[in-house]
Phi, psi and omega in degrees: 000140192253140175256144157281142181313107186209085172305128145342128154098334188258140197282196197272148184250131179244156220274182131355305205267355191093018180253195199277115151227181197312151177250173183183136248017242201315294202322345190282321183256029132321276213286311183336315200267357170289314177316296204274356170253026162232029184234118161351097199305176214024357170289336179275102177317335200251005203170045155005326194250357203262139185111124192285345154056035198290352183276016161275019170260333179322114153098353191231171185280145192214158166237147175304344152322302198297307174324286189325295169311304139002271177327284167333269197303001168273321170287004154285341198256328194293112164332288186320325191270132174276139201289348195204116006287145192293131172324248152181116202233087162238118146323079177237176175258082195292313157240082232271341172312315171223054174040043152279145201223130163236144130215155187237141225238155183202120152202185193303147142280138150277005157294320185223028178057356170283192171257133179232116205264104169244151213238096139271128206247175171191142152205000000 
């Protein structure tokens, strides 16, 4: 099964042929795990329990721990993302005035065993 080409935030992209398209390699569980750490547990209708919900740190007092730990056990529920080598999570507080937050997320491609490095930013 194949996913279509989809940024956070971004509209849907169209392909060579004029259909929707597809993403592929690293990018696919890019985008998986943006999906499931910015999508609200219960907004997904087909899986209710599914999602990570970090903007529910928006607007409220947090430790980068707390962030961190989200994250963790959400790439843990993620198929795509491999369990070993463990992923790598860090979390900061970049401007605590006006809640700005990175945290940048590193785990395996598993096709091919590199690091594949991801940026979630909040404010």
């Amino acid at each position: 099964m194949y996913d279509i080409f989809h940024e956070w935030g971004g509209d849907l992209v169209v392909g060579s042929y004029g259909d929707l398209a597809l993403v592929s390699g690293s990018d696919v569980i890019s985008q998986r795990v943006c999906r499931r750490l910015l999508t609200n547990s219960g907004d997904y209708l087909w899986s209710l329990d599914y999602g990570g919900g970090l903007a529910q740190f928006v607007g409220t007092p947090t430790t980068p721990a707390d962030i961190e730990a989200v994250i963790r056990t959400q790439l843990g529920l993620e198929p795509a993302v491999p369990a070993a080598p463990a992923p790598q999570i860090a979390a900061r507080v970049v401007d605590a005035a006006d809640g700005y937050v990175v945290a940048n997320i590193t785990y395996a491609d598993p096709s091919s065993d590199l690091p594949v490095q991801l940026n979630v930013t909040s404010s």
